[in-house]
LUMGU-146271 format. One record per residue (C-alpha): residue number from 1; residue in three letters; chain; x, y, z. Coordinates in steps of 0.2 Angstrom, whole numbers. Last residue first. Layout:
// residues N
PT   seq   type   mol      px      py      pz
PT   NUM    ala     A       X       Y       Z
...
END
This chain:
// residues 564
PT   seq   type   mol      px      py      pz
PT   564    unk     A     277      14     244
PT   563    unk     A     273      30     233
PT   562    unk     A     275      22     217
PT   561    unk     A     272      36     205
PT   560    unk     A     263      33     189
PT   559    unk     A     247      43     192
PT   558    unk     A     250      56     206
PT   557    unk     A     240      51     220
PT   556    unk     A     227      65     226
PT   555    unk     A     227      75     241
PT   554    unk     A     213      85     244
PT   553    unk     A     208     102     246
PT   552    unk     A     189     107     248
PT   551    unk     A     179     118     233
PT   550    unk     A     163     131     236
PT   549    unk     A     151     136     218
PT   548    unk     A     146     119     213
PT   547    unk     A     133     112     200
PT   546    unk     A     131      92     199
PT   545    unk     A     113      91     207
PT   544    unk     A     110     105     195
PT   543    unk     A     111      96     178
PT   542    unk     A      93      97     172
PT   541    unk     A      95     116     175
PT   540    unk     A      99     121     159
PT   539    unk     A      81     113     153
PT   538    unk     A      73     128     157
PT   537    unk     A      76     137     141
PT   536    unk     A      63     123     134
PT   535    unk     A      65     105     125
PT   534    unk     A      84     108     128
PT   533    unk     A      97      96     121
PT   532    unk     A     112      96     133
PT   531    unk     A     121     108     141
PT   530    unk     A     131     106     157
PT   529    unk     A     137     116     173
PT   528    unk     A     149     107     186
PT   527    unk     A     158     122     190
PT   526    unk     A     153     141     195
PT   525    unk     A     167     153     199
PT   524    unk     A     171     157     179
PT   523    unk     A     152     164     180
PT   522    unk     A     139     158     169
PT   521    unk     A     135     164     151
PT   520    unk     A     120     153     143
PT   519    unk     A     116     153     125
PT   518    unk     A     101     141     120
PT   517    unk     A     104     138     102
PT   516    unk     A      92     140      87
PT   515    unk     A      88     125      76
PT   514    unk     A      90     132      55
PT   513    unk     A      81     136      39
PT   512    unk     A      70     124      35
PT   511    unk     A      59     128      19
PT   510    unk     A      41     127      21
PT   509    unk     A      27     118      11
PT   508    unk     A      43     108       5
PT   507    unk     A      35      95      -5
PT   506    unk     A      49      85      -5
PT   505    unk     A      57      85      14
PT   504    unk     A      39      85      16
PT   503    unk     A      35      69      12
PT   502    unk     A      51      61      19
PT   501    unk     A      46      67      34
PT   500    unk     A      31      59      35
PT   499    unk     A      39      42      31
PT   498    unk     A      52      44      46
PT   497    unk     A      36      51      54
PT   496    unk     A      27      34      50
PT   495    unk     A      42      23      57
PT   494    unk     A      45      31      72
PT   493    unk     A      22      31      76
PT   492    unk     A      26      12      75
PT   491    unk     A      40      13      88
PT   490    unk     A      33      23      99
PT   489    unk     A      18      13     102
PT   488    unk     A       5      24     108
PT   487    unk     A      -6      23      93
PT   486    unk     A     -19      36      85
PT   485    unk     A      -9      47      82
PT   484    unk     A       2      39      70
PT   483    unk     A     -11      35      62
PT   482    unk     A     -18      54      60
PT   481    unk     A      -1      60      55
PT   480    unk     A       2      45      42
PT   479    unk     A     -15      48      34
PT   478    unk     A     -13      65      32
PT   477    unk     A       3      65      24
PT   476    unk     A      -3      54      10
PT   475    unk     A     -17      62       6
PT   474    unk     A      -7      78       7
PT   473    unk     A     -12      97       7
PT   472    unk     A      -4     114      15
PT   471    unk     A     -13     127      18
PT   470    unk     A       3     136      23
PT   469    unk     A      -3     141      38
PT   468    unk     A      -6     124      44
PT   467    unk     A      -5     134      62
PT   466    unk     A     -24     127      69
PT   465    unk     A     -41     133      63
PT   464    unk     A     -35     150      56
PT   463    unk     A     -38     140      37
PT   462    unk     A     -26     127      39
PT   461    unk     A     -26     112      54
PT   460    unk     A     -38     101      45
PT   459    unk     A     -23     100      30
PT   458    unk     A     -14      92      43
PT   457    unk     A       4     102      44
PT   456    unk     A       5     112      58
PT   455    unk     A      -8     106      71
PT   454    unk     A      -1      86      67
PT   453    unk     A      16      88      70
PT   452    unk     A      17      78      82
PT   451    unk     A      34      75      91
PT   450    unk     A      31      74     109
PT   449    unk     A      37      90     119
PT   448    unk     A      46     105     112
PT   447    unk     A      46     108      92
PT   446    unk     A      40     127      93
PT   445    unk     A      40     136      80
PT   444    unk     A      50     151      73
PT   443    unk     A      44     161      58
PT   442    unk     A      49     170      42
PT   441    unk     A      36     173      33
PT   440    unk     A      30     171      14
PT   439    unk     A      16     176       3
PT   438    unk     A       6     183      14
PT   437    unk     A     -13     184      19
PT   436    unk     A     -18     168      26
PT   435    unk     A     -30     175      39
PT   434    unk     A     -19     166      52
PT   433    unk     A      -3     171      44
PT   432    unk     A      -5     189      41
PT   431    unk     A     -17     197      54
PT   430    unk     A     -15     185      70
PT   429    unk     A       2     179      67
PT   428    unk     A      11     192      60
PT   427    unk     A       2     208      67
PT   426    unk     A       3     200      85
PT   425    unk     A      22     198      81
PT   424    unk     A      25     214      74
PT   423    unk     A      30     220      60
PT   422    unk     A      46     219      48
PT   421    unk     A      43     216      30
PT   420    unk     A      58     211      16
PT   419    unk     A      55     213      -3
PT   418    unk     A      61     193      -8
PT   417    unk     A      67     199     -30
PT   416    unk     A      71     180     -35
PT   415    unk     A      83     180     -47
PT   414    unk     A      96     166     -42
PT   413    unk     A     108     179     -32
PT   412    unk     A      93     187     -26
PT   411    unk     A      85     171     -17
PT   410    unk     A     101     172      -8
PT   409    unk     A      98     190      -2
PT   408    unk     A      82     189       2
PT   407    unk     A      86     175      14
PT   406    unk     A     100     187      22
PT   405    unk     A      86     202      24
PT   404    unk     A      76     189      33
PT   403    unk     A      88     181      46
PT   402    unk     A      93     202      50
PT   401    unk     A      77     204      55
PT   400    unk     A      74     189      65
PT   399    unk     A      90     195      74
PT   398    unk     A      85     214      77
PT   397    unk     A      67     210      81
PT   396    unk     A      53     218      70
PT   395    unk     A      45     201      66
PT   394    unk     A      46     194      47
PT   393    unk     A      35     195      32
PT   392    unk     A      44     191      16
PT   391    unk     A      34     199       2
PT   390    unk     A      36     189     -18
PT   389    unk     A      46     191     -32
PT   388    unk     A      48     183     -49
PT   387    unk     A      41     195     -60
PT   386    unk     A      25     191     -69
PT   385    unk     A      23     195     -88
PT   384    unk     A      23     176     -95
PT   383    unk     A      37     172     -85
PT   382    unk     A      49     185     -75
PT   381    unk     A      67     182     -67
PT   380    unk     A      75     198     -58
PT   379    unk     A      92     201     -63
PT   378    unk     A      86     219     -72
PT   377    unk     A      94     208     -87
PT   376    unk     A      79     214     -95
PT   375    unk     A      72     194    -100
PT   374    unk     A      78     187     -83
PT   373    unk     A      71     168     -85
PT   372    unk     A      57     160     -76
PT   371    unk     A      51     146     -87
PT   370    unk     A      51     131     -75
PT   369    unk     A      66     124     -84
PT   368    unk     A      74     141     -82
PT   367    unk     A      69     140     -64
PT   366    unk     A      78     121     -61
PT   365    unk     A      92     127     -70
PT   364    unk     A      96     143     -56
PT   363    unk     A      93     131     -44
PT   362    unk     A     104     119     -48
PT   361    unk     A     118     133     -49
PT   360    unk     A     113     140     -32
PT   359    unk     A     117     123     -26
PT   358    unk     A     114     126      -5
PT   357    unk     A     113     109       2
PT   356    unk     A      97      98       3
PT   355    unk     A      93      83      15
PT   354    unk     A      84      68      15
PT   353    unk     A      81      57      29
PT   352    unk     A      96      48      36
PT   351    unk     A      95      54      55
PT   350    unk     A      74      54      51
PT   349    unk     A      70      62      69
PT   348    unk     A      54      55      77
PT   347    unk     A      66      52      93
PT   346    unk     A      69      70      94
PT   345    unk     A      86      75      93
PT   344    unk     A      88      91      82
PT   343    unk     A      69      95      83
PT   342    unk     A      56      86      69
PT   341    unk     A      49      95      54
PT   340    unk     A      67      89      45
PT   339    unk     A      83      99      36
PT   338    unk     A      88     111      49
PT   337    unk     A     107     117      52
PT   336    unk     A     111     121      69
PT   335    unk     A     111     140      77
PT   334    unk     A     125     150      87
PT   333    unk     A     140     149      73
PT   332    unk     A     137     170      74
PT   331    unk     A     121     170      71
PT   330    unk     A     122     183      56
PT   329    unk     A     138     174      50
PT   328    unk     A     140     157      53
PT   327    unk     A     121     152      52
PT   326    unk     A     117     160      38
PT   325    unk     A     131     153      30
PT   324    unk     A     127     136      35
PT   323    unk     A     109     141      28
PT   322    unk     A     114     143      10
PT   321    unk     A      96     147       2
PT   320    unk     A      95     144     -18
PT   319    unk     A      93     123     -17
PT   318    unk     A      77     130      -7
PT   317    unk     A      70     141     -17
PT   316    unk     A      72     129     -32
PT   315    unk     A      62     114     -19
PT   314    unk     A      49     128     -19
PT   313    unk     A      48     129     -37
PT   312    unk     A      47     112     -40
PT   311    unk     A      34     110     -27
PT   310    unk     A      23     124     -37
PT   309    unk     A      10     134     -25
PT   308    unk     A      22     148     -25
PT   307    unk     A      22     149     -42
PT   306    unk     A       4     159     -34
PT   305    unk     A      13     176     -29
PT   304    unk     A       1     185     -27
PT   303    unk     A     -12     176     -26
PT   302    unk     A      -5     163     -13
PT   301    unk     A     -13     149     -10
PT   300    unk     A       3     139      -7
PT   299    unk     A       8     152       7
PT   298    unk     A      26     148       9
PT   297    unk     A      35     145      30
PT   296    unk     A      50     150      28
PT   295    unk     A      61     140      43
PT   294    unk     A      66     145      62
PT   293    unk     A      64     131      72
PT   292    unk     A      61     125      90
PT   291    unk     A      68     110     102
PT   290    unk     A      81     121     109
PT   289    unk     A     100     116     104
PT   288    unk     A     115     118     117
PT   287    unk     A     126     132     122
PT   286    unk     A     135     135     135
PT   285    unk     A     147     152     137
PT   284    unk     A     159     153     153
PT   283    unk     A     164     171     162
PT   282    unk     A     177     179     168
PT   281    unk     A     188     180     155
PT   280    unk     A     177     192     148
PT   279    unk     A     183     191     128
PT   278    unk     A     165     183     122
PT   277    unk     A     156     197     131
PT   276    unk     A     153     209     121
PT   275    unk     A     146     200     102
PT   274    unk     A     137     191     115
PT   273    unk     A     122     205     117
PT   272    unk     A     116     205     101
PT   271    unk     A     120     187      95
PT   270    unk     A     106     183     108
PT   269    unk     A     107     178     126
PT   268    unk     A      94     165     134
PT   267    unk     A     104     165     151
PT   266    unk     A     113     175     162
PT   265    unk     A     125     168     177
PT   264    unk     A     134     173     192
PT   263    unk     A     126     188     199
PT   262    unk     A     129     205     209
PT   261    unk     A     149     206     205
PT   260    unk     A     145     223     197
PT   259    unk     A     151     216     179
PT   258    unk     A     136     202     183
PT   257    unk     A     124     214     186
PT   256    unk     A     130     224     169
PT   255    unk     A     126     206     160
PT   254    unk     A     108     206     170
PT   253    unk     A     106     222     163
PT   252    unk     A     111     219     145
PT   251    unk     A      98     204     148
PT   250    unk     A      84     215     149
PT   249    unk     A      74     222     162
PT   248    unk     A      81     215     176
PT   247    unk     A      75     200     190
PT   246    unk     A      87     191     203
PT   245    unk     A      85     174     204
PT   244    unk     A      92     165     219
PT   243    unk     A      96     145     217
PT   242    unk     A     101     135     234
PT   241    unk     A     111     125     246
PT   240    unk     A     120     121     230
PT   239    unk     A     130     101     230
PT   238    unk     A     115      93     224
PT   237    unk     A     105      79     237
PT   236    unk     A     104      64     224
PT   235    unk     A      90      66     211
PT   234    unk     A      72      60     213
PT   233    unk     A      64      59     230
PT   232    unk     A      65      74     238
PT   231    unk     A      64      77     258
PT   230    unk     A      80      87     258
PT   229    unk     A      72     101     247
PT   228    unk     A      84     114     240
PT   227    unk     A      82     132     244
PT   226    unk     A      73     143     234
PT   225    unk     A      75     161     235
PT   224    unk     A      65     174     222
PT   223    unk     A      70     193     219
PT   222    unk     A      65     210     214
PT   221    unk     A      46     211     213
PT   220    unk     A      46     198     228
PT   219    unk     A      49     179     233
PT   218    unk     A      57     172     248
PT   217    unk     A      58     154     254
PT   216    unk     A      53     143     239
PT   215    unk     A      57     125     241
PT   214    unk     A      68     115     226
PT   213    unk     A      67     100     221
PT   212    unk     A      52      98     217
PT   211    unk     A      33      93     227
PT   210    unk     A      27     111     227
PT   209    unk     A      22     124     239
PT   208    unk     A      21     142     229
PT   207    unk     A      24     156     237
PT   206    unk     A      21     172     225
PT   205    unk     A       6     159     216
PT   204    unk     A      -2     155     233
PT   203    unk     A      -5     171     238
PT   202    unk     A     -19     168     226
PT   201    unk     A     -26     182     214
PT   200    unk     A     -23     173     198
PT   199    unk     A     -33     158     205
PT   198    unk     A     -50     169     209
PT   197    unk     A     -59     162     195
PT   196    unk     A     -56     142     201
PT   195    unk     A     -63     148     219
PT   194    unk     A     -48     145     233
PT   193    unk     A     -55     132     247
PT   192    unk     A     -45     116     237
PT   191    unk     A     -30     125     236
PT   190    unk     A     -19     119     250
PT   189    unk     A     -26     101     254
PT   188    unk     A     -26      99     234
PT   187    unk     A      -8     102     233
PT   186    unk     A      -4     105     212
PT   185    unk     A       4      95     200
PT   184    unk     A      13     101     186
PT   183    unk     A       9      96     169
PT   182    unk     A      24      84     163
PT   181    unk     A       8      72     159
PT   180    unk     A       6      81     142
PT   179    unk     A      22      70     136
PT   178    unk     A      12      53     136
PT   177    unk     A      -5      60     129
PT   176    unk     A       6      59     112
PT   175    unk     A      -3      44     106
PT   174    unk     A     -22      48     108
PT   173    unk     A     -33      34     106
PT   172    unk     A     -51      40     109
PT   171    unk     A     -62      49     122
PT   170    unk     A     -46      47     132
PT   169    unk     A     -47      40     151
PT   168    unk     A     -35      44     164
PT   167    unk     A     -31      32     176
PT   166    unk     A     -21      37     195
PT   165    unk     A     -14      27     207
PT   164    unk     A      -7      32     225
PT   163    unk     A     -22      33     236
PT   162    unk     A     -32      21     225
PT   161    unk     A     -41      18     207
PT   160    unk     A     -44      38     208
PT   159    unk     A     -53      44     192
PT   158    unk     A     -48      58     179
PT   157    unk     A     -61      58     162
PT   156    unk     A     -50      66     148
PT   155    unk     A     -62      77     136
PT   154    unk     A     -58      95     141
PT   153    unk     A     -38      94     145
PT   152    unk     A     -31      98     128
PT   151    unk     A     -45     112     128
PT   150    unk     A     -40     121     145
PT   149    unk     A     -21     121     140
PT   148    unk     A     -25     128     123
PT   147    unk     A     -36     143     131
PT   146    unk     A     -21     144     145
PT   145    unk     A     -24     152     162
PT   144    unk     A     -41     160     170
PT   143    unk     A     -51     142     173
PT   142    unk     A     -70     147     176
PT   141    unk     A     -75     134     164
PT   140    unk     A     -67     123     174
PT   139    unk     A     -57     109     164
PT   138    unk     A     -38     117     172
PT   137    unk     A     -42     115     190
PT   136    unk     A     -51      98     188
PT   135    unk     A     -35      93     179
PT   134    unk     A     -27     100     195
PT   133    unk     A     -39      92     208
PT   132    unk     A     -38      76     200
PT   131    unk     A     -19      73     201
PT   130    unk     A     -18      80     219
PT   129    unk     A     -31      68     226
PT   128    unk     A     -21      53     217
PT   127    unk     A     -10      60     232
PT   126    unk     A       9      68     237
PT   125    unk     A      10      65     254
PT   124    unk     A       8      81     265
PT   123    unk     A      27      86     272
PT   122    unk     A      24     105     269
PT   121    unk     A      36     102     253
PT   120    unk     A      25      90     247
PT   119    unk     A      30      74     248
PT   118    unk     A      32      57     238
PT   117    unk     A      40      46     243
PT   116    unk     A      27      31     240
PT   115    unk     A      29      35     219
PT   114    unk     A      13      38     213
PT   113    unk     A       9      22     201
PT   112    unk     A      -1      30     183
PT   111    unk     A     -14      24     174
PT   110    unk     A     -15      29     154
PT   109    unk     A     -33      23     149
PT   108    unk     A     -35      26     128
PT   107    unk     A     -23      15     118
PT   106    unk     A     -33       1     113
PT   105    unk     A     -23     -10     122
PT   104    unk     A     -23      -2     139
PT   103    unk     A      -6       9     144
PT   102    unk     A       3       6     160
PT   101    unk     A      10      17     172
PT   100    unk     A      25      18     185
PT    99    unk     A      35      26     196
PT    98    unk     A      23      41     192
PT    97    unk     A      30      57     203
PT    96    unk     A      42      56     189
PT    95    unk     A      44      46     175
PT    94    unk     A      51      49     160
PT    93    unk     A      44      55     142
PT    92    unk     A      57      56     131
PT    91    unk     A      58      74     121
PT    90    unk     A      74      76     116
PT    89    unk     A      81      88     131
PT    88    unk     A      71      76     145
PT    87    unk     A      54      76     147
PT    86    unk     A      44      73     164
PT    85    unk     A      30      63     171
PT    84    unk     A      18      63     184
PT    83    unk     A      22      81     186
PT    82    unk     A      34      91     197
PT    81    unk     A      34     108     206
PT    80    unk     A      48     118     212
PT    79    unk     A      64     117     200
PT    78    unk     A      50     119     185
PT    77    unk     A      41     131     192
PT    76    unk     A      55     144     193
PT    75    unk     A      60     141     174
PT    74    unk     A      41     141     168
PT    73    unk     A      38     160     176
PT    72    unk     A      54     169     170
PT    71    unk     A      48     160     155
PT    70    unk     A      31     168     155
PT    69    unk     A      19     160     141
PT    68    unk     A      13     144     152
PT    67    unk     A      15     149     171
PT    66    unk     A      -3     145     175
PT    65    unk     A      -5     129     176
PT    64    unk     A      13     126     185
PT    63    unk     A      11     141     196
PT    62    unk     A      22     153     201
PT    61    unk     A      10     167     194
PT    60    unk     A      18     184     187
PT    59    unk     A      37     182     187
PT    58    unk     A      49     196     181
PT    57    unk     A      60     199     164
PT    56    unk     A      77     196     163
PT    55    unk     A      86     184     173
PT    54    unk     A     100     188     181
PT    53    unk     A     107     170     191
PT    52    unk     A     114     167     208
PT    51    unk     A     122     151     215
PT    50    unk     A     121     149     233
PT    49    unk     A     133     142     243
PT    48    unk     A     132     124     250
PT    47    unk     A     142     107     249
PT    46    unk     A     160     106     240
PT    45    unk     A     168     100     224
PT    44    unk     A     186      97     222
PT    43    unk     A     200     107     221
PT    42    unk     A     219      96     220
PT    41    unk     A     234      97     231
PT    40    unk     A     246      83     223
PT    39    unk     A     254      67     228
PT    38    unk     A     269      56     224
PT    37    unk     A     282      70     229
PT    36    unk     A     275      70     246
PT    35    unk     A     279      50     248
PT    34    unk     A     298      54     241
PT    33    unk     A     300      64     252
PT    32    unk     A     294      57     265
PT    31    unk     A     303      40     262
PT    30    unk     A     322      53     260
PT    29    unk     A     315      61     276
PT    28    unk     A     314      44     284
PT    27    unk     A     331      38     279
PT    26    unk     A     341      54     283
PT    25    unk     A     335      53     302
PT    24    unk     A     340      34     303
PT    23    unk     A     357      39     294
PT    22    unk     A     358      53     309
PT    21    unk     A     353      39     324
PT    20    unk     A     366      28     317
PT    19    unk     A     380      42     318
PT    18    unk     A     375      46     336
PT    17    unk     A     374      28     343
PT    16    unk     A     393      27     334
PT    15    unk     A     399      42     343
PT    14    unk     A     391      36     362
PT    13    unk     A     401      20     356
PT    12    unk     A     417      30     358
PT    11    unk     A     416      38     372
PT    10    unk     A     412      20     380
PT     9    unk     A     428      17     375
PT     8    unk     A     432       2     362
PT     7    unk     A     445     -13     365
PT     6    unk     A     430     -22     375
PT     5    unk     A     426     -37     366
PT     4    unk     A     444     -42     364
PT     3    unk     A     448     -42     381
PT     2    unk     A     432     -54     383
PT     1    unk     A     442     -67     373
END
């Protein structure tokens, strides 16, 4: 039996140890095959870099009570400085350096919890201390910033409760007090020695110590640096070791920065300046709705042009304008549709209120029932020897311009002769519109913040004393505005500007023309960007934790492949 065993040479099994090794060889490169070809090499977000945005225009004061009016100025403050609260793109009031507060039943004592995370960006805890010594800043009577901002702030009382709580007190029930506590908030222990007079002259103002995300580290006439804060407490440490703003004249510049590799991003751009830069490959539009509106606004005092005063000739006026084409053509698609007083996603907004589409025909038969026929053929209506036209005042800006000359042609095509006037904006609003001498203007106003309409539609609010330039006058409407002021509870005050709205939407004491769009071109290089519903311009940055400008490899599995 051991003969048997033994018939092979040992030349022979070296041979066969050699074969087995091969197949073991072919084995494992067919499992590593097969393991490679179940993953792929994808980008993914990195840490650091820098992103780099043109801005057009330069900053003044980098300082949240005195940044108001200076964009360049609001968009640096708001990455550097925080309030109690904050808005979102709607208009929701959410907290901020407040992790809490609590509104008294009769409406008037808002007290605010600090957050015990707070710091400023020197380390300092953020105080109750710091609350009062910017609404103390702002109710000085030596205070150099806003007029407006000045007389909102005049009658709240501030008191400290303790280190980290706050209570303001209203000299009556104030519902929209909510949203003004985005006001940022400045260091006490830094400014407490500079005179309220002498703020505008601070160094303080070029290098600014806030509480936000981002720190400032350089600032000049040309540029500003922030770098982000490692000690804040809100959003999750963003990919970006920093922002840099570079500062042009114009946004063509910024655009022409870009083309020279010098910047990544432009923002607020116009029709005007997109109509070249749709085909660079190289760059990515965003656009997202503002919280402001471009509508008629329809003096109904007017002498000279008193049908103006008629609801049903308004509500003809209206049926006459066709706004999506408007929209499409002279904006180029970049503007939404308006039918309401309230911004596109405010939570006052009316999503089923009433709405009214271009029917020239409709309009044409609600004039002739009025009277107003074309008796020379001239295709101007007249009644009782009064042609039907009227002055539209509009600023001397290419696109506003444009808006009006488009109006006027609607109205046209129904028989209303619209003779188009471009100033300026000064000359609009302060000789023309405050003093109630027009007929009709072409304006856009601001919807940012809490919802109430109350300074633009109150019958209080006409006569130069707030913007009811229309002089508009309703009972009705009046009560619900001044109600719905007077309570906190959103969702009563929801309910009386549903109402409100339907008011107007009826009277029309201004026709609704369209929500302009926040256009924003960013660099190809730059991911992670989103627009959503903008109160203000600097709003794009509500996503920045997310933007990236560096990538890493990794392997991912490939879905469906059995890899094992």
């Amino acid at each position: 039996m051991g003969e048997l065993r033994s018939k092979r040479s040992p030349q022979s099994r070296l041979r066969w140890h050699v074969v087995l090794a091969g197949v073991g060889v072919l084995l494992v490169a067919a499992v590593l095959l097969q393991s490679a070809g179940a993953y792929d090499t994808v980008l993914v977000a990195a840490s650091g870099g820098t992103y780099v945005e043109g801005v057009a225009g330069s900053p003044r004061f980098l300082n949240p009570v005195l940044s108001q009016g200076n964009q360049v100025d609001e968009d640096i403050v708001s990455l550097v400085f925080s309030g109690l609260t904050r808005l979102d793109g709607c208009g929701n009031v959410l907290p901020n350096l407040a992790e809490s507060w609590e509104v008294s039943s009769d409406g008037r004592e808002y007290t605010f919890t600090i957050r015990p995370d707070a710091l400023w960006h020197d380390g300092v805890p953020v105080v109750a201390d710091d609350v009062l010594f910017t609404v103390g800043v702002v109710q000085s009577p030596e205070f150099p910033g806003l007029p407006a901002l000045a007389r909102f702030w005049a009658d709240v009382e501030v008191t400290e409760v303790s280190p980290r709580v706050v209570q303001f007190r209203l000299p009556e029930a104030y519902g929209p007090f909510l949203a003004a506590t985005d006001l940022g908030i400045l260091p006490s222990h830094l400014l407490r020695g500079v005179p309220v007079a002498e703020l505008t002259q601070a160094e303080f103002n070029r290098l600014p110590v806030g509480s936000g995300p981002f720190v400032i580290e350089e600032s000049d006439f040309s540029h500003v640096v922030l770098q982000v804060n490692p000690d804040y407490y809100g959003l999750e440490r963003p990919y970006l070791d920093g922002i840099e703003f570079r500062f042009y004249r114009d946004p063509g510049e910024a655009l022409r920065a870009h083309g020279r590799g010098e910047v990544m991003g432009v923002g607020g751009l116009t029709a005007d300046y997109l109509a070249g830069i749709t085909a660079d490959r190289d760059l990515n539009l965003y656009s997202a709705p503002l919280a402001r509106m471009v509508m008629v606004i329809l003096d109904l005092e007017s002498t000279t042009a008193p049908f103006l005063g008629e609801a049903e000739m308004r509500q003809a006026l209206q049926l006459g304008l066709d706004r999506r084409t408007l929209v499409g053509t002279v904006l180029e698609g970049r503007g939404l549709v308006a039918h309401s007083p309230y911004s596109s996603c405010s939570w006052a907004l009316d999503p089923q209120g009433p709405t009214v589409e271009h029917d020239p025909a409709q309009a044409r038969d609600r004039l002739e029932a009025l009277g107003w026929v074309d008796e020379d053929g001239d295709g101007i209506r007249s009644k009782d020897g009064q042609s039907l036209a009227l002055e539209l005042l509009v600023t001397d800006d290419r696109q506003s311009l444009a808006v009006a000359r488009e109006v006027a042609r609607h109205w046209s095509e129904i028989g209303v002769s619209a003779q188009v006037t471009a100033i300026g904006f000064n000359d609009l609003v302060s000789g023309r519109l405050a003093t109630g001498e027009f007929d009709a203007a072409v304006v856009e106003l601001s919807l940012g913040g809490d919802p109430d309409p109350y300074v633009l539609w109150h019958s209080s609010q006409s006569g130069g004393v707030g913007q009811n330039y229309a002089g508009y006058v309703n009972r009705e409407a009046d009560e619900l505005l001044e109600q719905a002021r007077r309570t906190w509870d959103q969702s009563i005050r929801t309910g009386m500007y549903h109402r409100f709205q339907a008011i107007v939407a009826e009277e029309l004491p201004g026709l609704p023309l369209y929500y302009p769009v926040y256009t924003y071109a960013v660099d190809v290089d730059v991911s992670g960007v989103e627009l959503g519903p903008m109160v203000s311009p600097s709003n794009r940055f509500q996503s920045i934790n997310e933007w990236y400008v560096n990538y890493r490899k990794v392997r991912v599995r490939r879905t469906g492949i059995d890899a094992g």
